[in-house]
N, C-alpha and C positions, 0 to 999 in steps of 0.2 A: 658660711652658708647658713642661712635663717631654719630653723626647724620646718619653716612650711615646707621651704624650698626641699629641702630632704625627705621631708615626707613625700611629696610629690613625685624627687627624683626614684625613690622606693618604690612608689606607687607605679610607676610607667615600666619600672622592670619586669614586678610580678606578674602588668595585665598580659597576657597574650594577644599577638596581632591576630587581627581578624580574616579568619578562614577562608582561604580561596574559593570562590563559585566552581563549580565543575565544570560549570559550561566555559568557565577562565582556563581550566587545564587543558578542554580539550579543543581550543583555540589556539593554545599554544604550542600542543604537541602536533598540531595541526598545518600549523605556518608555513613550512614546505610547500604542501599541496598548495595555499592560497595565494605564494607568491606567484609558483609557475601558472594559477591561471589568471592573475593579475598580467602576467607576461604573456601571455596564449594571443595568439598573432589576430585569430577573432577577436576579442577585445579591443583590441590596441587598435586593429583595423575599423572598428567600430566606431570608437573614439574619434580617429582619425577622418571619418569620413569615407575612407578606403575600398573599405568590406563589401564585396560584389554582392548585388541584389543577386544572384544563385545561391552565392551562401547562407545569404540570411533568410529568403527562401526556404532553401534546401533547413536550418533550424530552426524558424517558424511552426513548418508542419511536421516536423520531429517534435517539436514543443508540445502540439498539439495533442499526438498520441500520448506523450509523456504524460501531460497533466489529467487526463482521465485516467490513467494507470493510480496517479498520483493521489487524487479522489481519495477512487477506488480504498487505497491504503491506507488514507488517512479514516475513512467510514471504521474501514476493520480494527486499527486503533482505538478509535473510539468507543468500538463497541467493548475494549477489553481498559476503559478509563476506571481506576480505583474512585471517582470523585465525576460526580454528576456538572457538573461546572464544568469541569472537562471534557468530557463527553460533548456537552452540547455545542462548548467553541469549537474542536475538532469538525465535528459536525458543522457546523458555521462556516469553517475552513473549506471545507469539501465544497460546498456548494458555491462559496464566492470563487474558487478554482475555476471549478465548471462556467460559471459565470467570467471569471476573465479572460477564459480562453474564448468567450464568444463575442468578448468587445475587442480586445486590444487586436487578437488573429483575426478575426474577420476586417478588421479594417483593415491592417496591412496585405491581406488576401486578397480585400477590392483594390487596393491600390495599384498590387502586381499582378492585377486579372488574375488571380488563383479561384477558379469555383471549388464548393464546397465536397463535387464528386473529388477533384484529381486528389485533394486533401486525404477523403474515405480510404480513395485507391491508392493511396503508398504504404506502401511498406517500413512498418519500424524499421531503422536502422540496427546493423549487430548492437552498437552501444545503447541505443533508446532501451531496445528489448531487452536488453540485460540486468539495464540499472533497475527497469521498471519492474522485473519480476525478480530480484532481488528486492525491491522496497513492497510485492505484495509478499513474496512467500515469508519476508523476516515478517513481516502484519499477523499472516496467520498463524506464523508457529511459535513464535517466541510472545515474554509477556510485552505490557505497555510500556513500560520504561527502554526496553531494551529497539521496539520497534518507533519510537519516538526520538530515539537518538539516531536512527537509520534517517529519517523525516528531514530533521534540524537542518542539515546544509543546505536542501535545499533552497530554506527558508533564508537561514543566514548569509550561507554563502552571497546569494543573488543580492541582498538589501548591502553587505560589507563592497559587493562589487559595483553594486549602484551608487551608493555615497560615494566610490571613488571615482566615478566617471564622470558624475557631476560635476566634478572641482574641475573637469576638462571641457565637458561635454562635446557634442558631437555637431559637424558641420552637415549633417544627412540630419534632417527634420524628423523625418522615420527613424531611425537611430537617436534621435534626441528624445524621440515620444518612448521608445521602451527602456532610457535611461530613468527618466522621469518615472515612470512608474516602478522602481524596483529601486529608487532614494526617498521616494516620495513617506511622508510623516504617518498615513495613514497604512502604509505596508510595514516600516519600522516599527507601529504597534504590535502587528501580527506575529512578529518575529520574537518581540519581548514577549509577549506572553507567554510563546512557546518553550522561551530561556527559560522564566520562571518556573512553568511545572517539571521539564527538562534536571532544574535544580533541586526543586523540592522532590520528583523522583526518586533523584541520586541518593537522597538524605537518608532512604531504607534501602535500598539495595546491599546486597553481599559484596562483598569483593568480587566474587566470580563475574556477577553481573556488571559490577561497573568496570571489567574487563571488556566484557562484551560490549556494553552499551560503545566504549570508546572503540571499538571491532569496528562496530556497525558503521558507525560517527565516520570513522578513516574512509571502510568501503565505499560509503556515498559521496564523502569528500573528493575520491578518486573519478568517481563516476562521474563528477561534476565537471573534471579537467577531459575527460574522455570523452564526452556529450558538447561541449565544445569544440573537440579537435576533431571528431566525428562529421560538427556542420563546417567546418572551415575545408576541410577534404570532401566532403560531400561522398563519407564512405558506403560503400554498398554490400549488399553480401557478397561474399566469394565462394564459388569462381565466378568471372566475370558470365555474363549470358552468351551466346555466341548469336 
């Protein structure tokens, strides 16, 4: 062997490989959750064409209250952002929410004659209300890293679930249009940048905290499969009404 080649082979020992992302850890300790909703019979019924217009319905205007909750929490993040850059995308975030719930849900509401009262008058579902005031109350009490990692699934999850449907998509039009917006390049943006400070977070955090943060991360991952199996049951509070 040539001395370069030695040096070299020397040289690739000592460099150390390059540090996993955190947001790579907890995609991975994660996987569980993303298979079974990859498998979650809404989806696949979705996909499929299948998925009865009551379900999707019935998650529509569950989406709806979600994502004002959603807002909501992402605002209260922001206001606890170490980094003004941050601050203002969060903030950016919140308001294009607000703003997609009022294009994408409103058309599918005109489509299935839904007005905007019946919308008002339902009731969170047990799972809507739960995940939602779980992502306000970690907003107000804990710091920014730790309620930003609460944020992330929904962000990613949705874009990871999108690109995968795409490769199928859907023979329901309406089902193909909320495929499309959740593969779509310019929500993929949205998603990375939130990986990035998500990562650069991680980089000060304690141990304690990057405990919690992957706490948070799991709890909303879960929430993700439950807010699904919720609109496919089209679950209601209990006991039933009489």
């Amino acid at each position: 062997m040539s001395q370069w080649l030695l040096s070299l082979a020397i040289l690739s020992l000592l460099v150390e490989p390059q540090a996993q992302n955190f947001t790579d850890q907890l995609w991975e300790e994660n996987l569980d959750i993303y298979r079974e909703i990859l498998d979650h019979s809404f989806l696949t019924s979705l996909s499929d064409g299948t998925l009865s217009q009551e379900a999707f319905s019935f998650y529509m205007i569950q989406d709806a209250h979600y994502l004002r909750e959603f807002a909501r929490a992402l605002s209260i993040t922001a206001s606890k952002a170490p980094r003004e850059e941050w601050a203002a995308l969060l903030n950016r975030h919140a308001v294009d929410t607000l703003e997609y719930e009022k294009t994408l849900h409103e058309s599918v509401f005109a489509e299935y004659g839904i007005s905007t009262e019946q919308v008002g008058q339902a009731d969170p579902s047990p799972a809507a209300f739960a995940y939602t005031n779980f992502l306000v109350v970690t907003a107000y009490s804990r710091p920014f890293a730790e309620s930003l990692s609460a944020l992330l699934p929904c962000y990613w999850i949705y874009w990871e679930v999108g690109k995968q449907l795409k490769k199928k998509g859907s023979k329901d039009p309406l089902y193909q249009r909320w495929i499309d917006a959740y593969s779509s390049e310019e929500y993929g943006d949205s998603v990375k940048a939130i990986l990035e400070i998500v990562n650069l977070s991680s980089t000060s955090a304690s141990p304690s905290e990057i405990l919690r943060m992957k706490e948070h991360f799991r709890h909303s991952a879960r929430y993700e499969w439950m807010f699904w199996e919720s609109a496919y049951q089209q679950q209601a509070w209990p006991p039933k009404e009489k």
